[in-house]
N, C-alpha and C positions, 0 to 999 in steps of 0.2 A: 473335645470341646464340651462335650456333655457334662464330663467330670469336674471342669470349672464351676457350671450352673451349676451342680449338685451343691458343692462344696460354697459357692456361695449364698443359698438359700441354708446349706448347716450353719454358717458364718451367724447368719441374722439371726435364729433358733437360739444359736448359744447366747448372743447381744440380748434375746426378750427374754431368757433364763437372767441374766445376770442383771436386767435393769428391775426386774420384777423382784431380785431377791435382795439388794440391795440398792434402789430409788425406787422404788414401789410407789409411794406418797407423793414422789415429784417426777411421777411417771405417764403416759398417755393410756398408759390402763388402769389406775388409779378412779377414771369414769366409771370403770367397767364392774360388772359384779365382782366384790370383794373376796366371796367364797368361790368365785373361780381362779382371779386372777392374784390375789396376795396371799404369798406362802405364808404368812406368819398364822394365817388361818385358814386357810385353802387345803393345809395337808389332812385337814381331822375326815374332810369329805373320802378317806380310805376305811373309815373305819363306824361301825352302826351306834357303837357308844364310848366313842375317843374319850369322854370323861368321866367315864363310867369307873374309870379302875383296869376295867380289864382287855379294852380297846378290841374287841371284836374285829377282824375283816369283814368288808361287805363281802355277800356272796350272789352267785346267779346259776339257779339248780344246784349248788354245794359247790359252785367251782369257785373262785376266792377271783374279785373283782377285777379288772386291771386296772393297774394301776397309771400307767399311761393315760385312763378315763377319765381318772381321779379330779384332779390340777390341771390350772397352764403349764408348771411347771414341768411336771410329770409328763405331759403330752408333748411339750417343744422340745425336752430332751431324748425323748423317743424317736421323735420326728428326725432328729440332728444323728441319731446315731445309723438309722436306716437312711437317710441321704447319703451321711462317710460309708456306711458299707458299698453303696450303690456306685459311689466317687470312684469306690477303690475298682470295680468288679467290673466297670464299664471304662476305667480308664485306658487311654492312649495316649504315648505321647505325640503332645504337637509341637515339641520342639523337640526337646531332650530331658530326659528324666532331671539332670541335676538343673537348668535351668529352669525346668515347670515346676519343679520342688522349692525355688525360690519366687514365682511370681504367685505362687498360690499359697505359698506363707503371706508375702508381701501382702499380696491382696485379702486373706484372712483376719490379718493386723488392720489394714486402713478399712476393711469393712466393716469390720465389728467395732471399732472406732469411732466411726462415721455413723453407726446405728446405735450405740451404749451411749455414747455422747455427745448424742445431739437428735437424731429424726425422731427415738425413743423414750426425751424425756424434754 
């Protein structure tokens, strides 16, 4: 049952990557800091002089920034792929693999659905 929640908190993660990279403008994070939350300019925050030519990484003591730190973006798909690992590594089935393989598709579709178009924008 775990691996449900997992899998639907990655659901949403992937819906806020995808409203943010494409409805950004007529988005609910659109309020929000722009150099956080809108890729089209949120990505340079990887690098010390993005327009510089030669795009530097930030560093911290010479280790090269994560990037996961960087963006929304950056961070909600990090977020989404350590929930799917966690989904996978804690699952059991509660039914049977081929029907929990269909209600957690099901439920991946109407969730991200239900949060890309509509609670998210």
């Amino acid at each position: 049952m775990i691996s449900i929640i997992l899998v639907i908190l990655a659901t949403i993660c992937n819906a806020i990557m995808d409203v943010i990279s494409f409805h950004y403008s007529k988005s609910v994070f659109s309020k929000l800091n722009p150099k956080w939350w809108d890729p089209s300019i949120s990505w340079k925050n990887k690098y010390v002089d993005w327009d510089g030519g030669k795009q530097t990484e930030k560093t911290i003591w010479g280790i090269k920034y994560p990037t996961a730190l960087t963006d929304a973006w950056h961070l909600f798909k990090s977020i989404m792929i350590l929930l799917m690992i966690l989904a996978i590594v804690l699952y059991t089935p509660f039914i049977n693999p081929i029907i929990d393989f269909i209600i957690i598709g099901t439920g991946w579709n109407t969730i991200f659905n239900l949060f890309y178009n509509k609670i998210l924008r």
